[in-house]
Backbone as a printed PyTorch tensor [residue, N CA C, xyz], in Angstrom:
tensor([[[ -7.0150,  -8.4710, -22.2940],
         [ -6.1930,  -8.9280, -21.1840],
         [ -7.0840,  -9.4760, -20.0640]],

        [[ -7.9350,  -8.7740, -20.1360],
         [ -8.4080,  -9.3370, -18.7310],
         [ -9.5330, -10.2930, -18.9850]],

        [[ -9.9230, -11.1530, -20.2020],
         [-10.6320, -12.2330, -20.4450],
         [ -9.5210, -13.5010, -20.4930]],

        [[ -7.9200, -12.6720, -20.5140],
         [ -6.7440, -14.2910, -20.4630],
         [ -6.8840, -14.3100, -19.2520]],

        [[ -7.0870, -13.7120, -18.1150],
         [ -7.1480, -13.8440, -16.4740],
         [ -8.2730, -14.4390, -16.1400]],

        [[ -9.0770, -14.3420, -16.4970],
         [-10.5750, -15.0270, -16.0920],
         [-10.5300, -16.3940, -17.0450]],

        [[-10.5000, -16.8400, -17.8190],
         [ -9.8140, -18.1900, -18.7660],
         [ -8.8160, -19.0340, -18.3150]],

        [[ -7.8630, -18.4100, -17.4930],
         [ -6.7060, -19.0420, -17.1080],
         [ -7.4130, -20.2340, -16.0020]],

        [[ -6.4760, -21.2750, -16.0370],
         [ -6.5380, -22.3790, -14.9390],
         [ -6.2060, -22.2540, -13.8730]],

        [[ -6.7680, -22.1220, -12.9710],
         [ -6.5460, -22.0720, -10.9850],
         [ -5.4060, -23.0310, -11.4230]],

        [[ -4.2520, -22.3690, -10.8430],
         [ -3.0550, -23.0710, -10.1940],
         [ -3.6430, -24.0050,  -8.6980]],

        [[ -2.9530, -24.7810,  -9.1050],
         [ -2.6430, -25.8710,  -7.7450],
         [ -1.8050, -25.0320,  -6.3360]],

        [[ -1.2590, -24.2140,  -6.7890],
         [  0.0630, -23.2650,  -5.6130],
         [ -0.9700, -21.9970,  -5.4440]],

        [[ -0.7080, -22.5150,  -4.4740],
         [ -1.6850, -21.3470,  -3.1540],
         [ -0.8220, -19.9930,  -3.8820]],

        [[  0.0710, -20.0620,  -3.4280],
         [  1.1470, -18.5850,  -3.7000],
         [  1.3760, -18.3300,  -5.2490]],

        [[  1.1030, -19.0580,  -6.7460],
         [  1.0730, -18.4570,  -7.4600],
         [ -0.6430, -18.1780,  -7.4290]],

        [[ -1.1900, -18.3230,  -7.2800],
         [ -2.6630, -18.0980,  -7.2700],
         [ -3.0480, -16.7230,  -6.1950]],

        [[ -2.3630, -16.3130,  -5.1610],
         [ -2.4160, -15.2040,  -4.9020],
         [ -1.3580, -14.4680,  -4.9270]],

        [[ -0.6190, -14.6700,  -5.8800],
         [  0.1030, -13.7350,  -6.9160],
         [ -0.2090, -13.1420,  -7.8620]],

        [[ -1.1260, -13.8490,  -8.7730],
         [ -1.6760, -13.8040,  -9.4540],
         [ -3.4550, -12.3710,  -9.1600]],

        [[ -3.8650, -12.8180,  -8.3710],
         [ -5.1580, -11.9330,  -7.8470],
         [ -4.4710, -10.9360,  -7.3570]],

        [[ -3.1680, -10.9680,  -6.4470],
         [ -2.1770,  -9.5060,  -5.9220],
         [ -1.7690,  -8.4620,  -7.5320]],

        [[ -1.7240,  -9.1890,  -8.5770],
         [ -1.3870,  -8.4000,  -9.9360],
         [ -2.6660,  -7.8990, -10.0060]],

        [[ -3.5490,  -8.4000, -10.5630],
         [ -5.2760,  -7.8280, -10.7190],
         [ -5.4810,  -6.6000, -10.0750]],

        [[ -5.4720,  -7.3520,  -8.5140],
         [ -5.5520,  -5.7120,  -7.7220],
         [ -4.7860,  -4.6950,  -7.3450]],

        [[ -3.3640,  -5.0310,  -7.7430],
         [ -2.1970,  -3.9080,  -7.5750],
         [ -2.5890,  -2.7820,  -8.7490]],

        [[ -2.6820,  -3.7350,  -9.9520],
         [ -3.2720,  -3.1590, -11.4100],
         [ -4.7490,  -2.2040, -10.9690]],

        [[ -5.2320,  -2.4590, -10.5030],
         [ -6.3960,  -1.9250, -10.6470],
         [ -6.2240,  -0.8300,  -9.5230]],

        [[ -5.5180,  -0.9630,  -8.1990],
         [ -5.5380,   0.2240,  -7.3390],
         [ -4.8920,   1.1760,  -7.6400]],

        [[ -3.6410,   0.7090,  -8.5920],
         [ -2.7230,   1.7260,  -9.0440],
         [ -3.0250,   2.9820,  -9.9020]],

        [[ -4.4550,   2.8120, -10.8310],
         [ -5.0870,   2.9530, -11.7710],
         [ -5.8700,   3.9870, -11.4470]],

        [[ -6.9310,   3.4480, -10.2310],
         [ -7.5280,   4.5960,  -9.1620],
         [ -6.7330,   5.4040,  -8.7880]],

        [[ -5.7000,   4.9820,  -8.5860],
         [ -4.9030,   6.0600,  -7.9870],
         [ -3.9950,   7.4590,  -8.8670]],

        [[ -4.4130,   6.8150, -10.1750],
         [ -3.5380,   7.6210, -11.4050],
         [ -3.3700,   9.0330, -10.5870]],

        [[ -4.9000,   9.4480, -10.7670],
         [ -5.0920,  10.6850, -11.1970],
         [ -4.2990,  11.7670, -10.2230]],

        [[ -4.2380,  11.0740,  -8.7330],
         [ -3.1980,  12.1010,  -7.9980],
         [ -1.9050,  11.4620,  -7.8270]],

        [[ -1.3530,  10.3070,  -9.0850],
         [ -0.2580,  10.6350,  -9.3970],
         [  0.3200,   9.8630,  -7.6760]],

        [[  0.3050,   8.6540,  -7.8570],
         [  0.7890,   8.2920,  -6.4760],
         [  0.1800,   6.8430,  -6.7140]],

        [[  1.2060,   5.3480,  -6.5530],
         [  1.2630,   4.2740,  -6.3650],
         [  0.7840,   3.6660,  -5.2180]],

        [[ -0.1430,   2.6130,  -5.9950],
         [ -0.9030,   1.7750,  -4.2390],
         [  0.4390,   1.9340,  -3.3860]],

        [[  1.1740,   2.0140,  -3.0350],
         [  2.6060,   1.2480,  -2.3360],
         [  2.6360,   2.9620,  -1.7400]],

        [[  2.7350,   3.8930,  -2.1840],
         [  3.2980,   4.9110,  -2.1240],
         [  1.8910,   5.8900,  -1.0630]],

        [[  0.7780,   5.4970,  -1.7840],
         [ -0.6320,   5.9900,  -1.1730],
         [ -0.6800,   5.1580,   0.4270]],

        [[ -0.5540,   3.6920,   0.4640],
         [ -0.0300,   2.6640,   1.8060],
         [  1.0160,   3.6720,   2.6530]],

        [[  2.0770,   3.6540,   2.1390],
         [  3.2350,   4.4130,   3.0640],
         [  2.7330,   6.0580,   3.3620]],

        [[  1.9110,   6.7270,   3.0230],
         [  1.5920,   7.9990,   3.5590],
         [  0.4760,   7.7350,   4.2290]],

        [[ -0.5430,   6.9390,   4.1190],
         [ -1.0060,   7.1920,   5.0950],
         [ -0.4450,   6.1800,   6.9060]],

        [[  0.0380,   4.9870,   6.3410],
         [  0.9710,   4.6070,   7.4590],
         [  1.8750,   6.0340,   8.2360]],

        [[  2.1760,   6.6100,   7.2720],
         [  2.8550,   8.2380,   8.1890],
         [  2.2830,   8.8910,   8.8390]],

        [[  0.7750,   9.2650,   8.2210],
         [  0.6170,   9.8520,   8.6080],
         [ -0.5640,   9.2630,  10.0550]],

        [[ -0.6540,   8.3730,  10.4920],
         [ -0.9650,   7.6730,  11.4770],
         [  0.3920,   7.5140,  12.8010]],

        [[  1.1480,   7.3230,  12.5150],
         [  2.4690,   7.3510,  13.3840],
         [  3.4570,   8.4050,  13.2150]],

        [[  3.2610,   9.4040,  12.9230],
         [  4.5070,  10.3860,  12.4410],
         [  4.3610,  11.1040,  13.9790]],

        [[  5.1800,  11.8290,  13.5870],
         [  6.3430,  11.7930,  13.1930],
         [  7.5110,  10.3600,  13.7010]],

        [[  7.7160,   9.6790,  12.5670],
         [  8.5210,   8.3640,  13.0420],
         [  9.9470,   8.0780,  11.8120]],

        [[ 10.8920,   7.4110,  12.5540],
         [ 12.0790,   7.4510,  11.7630],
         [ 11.6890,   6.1140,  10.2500]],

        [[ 12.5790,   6.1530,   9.9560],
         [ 12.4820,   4.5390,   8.4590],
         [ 12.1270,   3.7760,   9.2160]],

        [[ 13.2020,   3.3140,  10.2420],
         [ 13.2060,   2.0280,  10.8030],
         [ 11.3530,   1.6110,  11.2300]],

        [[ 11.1560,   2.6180,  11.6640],
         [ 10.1490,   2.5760,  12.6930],
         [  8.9870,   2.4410,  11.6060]],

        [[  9.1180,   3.1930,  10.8110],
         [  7.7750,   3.0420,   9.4280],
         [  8.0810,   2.0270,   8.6490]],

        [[  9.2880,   1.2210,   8.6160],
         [  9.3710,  -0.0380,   7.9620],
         [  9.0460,  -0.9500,   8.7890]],

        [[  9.2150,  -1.1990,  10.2200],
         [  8.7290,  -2.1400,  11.1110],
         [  6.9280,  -2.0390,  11.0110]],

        [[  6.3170,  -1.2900,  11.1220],
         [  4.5030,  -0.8000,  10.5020],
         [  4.1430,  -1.3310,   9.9310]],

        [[  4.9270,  -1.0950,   8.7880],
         [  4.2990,  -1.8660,   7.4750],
         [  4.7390,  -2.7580,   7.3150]],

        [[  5.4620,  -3.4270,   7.6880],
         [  5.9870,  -4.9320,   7.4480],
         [  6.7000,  -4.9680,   6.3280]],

        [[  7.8240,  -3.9760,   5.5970],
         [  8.5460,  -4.1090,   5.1790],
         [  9.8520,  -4.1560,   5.0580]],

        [[ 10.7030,  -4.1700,   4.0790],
         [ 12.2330,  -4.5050,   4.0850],
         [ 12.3680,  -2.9920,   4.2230]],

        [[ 13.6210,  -2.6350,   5.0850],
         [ 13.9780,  -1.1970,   5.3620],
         [ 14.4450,  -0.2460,   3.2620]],

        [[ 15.1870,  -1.5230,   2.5720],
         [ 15.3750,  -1.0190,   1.5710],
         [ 13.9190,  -0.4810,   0.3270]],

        [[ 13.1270,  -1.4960,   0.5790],
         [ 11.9690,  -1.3130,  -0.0140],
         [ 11.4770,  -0.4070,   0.1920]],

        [[ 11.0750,  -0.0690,   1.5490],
         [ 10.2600,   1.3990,   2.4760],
         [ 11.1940,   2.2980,   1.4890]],

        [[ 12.3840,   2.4490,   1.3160],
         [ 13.9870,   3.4500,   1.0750],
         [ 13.5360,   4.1950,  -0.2800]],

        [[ 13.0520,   2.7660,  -1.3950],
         [ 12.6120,   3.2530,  -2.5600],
         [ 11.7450,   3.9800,  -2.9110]],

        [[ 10.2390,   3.7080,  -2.0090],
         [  9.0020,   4.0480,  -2.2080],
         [  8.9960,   5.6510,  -1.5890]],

        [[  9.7400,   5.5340,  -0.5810],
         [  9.5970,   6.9100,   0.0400],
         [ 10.5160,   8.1890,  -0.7790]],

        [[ 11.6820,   7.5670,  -1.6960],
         [ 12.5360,   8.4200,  -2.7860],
         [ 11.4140,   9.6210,  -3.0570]],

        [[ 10.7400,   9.5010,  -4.3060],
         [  9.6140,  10.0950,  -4.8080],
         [  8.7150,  11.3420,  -4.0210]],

        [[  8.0860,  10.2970,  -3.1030],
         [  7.7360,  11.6460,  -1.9400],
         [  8.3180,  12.5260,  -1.3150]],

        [[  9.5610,  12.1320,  -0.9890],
         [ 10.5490,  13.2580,  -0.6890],
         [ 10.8780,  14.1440,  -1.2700]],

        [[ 11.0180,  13.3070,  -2.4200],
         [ 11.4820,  14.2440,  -4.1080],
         [ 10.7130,  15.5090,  -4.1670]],

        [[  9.5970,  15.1420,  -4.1450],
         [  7.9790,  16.3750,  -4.8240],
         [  7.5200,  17.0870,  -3.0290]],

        [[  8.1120,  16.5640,  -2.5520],
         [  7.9370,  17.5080,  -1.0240],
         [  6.3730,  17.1450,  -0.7720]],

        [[  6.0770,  15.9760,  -0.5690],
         [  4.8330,  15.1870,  -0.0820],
         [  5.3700,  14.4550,   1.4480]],

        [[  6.8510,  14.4200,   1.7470],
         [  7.1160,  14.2100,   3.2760],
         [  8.3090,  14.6710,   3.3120]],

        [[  8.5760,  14.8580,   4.4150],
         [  9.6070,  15.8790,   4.8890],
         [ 10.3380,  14.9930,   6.2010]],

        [[ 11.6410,  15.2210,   6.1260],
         [ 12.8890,  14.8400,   6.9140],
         [ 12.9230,  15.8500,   8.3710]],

        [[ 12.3540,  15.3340,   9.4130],
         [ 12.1900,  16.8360,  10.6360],
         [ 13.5180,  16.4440,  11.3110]],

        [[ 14.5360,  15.8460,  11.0800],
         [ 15.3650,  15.4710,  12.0360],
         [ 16.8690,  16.3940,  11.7620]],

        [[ 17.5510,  16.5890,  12.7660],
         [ 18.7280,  17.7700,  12.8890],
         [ 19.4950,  17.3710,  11.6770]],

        [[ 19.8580,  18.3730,  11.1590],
         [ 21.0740,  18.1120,  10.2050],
         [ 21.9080,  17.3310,  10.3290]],

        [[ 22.1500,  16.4470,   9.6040],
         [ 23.7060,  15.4380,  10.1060],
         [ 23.6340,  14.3280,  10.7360]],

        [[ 21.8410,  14.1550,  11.3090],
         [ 21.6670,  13.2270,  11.7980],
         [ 21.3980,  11.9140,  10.9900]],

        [[ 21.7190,  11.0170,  11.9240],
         [ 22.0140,   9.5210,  11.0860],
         [ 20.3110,   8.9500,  10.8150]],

        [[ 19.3660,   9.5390,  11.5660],
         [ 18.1700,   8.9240,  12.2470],
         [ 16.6610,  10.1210,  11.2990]],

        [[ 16.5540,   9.4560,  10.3400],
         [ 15.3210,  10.5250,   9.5220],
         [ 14.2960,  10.5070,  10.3470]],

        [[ 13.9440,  11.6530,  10.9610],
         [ 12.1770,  12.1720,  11.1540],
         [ 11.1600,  12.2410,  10.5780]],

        [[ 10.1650,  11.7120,   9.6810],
         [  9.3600,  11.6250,   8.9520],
         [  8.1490,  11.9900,   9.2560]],

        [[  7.5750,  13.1490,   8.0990],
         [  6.5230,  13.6300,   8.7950],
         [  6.1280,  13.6630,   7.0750]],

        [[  4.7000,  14.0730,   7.0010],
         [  3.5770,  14.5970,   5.9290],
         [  4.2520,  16.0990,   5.8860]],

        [[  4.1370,  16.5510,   4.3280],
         [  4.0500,  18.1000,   4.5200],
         [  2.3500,  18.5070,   3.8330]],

        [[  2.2450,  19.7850,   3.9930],
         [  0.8150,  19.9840,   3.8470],
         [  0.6720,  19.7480,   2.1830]],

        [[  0.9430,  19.9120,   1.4750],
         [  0.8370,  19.3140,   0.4810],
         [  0.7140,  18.0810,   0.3010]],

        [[  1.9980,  17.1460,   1.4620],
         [  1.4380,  15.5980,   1.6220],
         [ -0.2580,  15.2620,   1.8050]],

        [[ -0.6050,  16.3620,   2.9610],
         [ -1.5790,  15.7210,   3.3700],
         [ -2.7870,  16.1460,   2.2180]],

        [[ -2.5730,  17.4170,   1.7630],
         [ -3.4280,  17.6510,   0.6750],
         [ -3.7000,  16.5110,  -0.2110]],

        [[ -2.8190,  16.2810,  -0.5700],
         [ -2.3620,  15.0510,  -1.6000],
         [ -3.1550,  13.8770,  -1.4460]],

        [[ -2.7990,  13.2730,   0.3920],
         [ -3.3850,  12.0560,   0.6070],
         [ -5.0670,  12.1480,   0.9370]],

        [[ -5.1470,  12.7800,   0.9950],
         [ -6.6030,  13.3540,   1.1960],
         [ -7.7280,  13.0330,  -0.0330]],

        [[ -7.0040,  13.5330,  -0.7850],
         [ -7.7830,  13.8500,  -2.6070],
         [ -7.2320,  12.0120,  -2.9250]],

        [[ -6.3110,  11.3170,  -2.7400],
         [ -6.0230,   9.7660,  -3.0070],
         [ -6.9060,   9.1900,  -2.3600]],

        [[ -7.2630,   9.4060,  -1.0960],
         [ -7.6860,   8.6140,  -0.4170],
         [ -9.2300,   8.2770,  -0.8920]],

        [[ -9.7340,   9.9130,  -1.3880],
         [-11.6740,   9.5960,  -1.8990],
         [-11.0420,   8.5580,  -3.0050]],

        [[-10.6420,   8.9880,  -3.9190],
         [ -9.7580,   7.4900,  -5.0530],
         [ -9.9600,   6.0690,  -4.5880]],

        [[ -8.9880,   6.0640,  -3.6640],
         [ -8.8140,   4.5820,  -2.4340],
         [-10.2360,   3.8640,  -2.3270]],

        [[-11.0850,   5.3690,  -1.7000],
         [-12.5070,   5.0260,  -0.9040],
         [-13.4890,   4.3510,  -2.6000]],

        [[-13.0530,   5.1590,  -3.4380],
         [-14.0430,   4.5940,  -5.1280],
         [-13.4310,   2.6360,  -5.6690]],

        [[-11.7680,   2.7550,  -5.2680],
         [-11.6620,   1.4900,  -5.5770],
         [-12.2200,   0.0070,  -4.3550]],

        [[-11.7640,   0.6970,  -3.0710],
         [-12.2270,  -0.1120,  -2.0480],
         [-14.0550,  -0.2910,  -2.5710]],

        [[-14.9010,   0.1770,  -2.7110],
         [-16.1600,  -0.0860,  -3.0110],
         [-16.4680,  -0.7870,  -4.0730]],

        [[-15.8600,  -0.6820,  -5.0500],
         [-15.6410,  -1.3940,  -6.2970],
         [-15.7530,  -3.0420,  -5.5890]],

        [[-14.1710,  -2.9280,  -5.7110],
         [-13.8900,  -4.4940,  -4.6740],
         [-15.2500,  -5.1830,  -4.1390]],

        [[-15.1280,  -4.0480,  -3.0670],
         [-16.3430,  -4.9000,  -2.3530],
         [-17.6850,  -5.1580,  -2.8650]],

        [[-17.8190,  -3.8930,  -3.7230],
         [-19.4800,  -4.9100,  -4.6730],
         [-19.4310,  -5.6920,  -5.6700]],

        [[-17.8700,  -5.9270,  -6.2580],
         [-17.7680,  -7.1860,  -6.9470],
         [-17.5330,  -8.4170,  -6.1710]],

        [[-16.9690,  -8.2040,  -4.7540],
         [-17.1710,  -9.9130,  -3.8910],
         [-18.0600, -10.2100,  -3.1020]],

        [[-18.8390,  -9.0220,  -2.8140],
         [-19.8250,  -8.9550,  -1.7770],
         [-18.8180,  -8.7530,  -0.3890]],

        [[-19.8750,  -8.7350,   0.2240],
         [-19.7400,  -7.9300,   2.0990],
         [-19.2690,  -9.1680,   2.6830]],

        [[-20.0440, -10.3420,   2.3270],
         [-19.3510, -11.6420,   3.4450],
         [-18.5760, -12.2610,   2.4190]],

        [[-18.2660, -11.9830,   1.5110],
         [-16.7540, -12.9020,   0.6640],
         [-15.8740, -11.6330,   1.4720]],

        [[-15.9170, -10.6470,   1.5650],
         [-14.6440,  -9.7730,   1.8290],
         [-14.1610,  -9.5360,   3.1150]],

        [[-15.0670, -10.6850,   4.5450],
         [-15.0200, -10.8200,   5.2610],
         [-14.4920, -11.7500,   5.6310]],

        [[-14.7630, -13.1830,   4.9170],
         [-14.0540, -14.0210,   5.0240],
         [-12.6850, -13.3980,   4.2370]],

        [[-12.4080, -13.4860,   2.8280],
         [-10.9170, -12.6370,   2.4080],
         [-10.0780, -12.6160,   3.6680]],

        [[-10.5690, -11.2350,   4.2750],
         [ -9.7980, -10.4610,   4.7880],
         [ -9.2290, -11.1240,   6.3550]],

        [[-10.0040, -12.1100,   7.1130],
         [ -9.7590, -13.3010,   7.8560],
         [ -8.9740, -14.3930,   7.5180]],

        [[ -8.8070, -14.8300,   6.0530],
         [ -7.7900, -15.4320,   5.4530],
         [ -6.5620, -14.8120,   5.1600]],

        [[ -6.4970, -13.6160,   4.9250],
         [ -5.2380, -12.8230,   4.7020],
         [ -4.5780, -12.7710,   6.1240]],

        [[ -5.1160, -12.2960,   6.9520],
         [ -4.8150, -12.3300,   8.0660],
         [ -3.9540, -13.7700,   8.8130]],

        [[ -4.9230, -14.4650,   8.5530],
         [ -4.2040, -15.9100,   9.0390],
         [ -3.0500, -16.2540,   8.1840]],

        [[ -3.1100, -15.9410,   7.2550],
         [ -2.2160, -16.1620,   6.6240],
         [ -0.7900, -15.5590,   6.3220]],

        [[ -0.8290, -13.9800,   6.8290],
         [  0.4040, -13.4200,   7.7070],
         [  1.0540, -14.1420,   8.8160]],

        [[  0.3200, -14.8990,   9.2400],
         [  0.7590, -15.1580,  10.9470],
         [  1.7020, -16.3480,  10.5240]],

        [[  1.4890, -17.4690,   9.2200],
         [  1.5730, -18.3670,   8.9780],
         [  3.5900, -18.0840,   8.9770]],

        [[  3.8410, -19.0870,   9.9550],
         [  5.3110, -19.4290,   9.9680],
         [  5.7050, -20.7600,   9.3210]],

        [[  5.0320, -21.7970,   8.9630],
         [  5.4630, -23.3790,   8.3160],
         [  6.1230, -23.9230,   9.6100]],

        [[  5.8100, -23.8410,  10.7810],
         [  5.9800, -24.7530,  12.0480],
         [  5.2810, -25.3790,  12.1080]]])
């Protein structure tokens, strides 16, 4: 598989071409991340929590720059296995979101994971490709087509 990815022809489309490198590395962080059992997406949203918590959906979907339903899915799971916890009154319309210690146990032991794939990355592009990268990603959030 991964000699049809390196063979393949650079697309002309900016956006299938970093669609394409977003699969590679979703694949590959997800992978690092097996072993404590927790999705790049899912490892992203706890520690986004645990930087702003205690905070409602709304407020942790506005963070991360996602769709409130998307945040809805990813966070199912963690709730499920008691990796975050609901601090808000019974009955209330408005979830409190916090880490439980097991969360943080959890994100802790992911994160050395995180820290083995992030190094990877970076000694396969080098220090100033991942500088520029990460200056292009950037600009390229901001990008509205005005």
């Amino acid at each position: 598989e991964r000699k049809k990815r390196m063979n393949r022809t650079l697309s002309p489309c900016f956006c299938i071409n970093l669609r394409r490198a977003n699969g590679v590395l979703s694949d590959f962080y997800d992978k690092a991340l097996a072993n404590a059992k927790l999705t790049t997406s899912q490892f992203s949203l706890m520690k986004t929590l645990h930087r702003v918590q205690p905070c409602t959906v709304t407020a942790l979907s506005k963070e991360m720059g996602l769709e409130r339903t998307t945040l809805v899915r990813t966070l199912k799971p963690l709730l499920q296995h008691n990796l975050i916890c609901d601090l808000s009154a019974e009955k209330s319309r408005n979830n409190l979101l916090s880490l439980t210690e097991e969360g943080y146990m959890l994100m802790n032991y992911a994160t050395l994971l995180w820290e083995d794939a992030q190094a990877a990355v970076r000694a396969y592009m080098g220090e100033e490709q991942m500088e520029i990268l990460m200056s292009l990603l950037a600009k390229l959030e901001e990008f509205t087509g005005d």
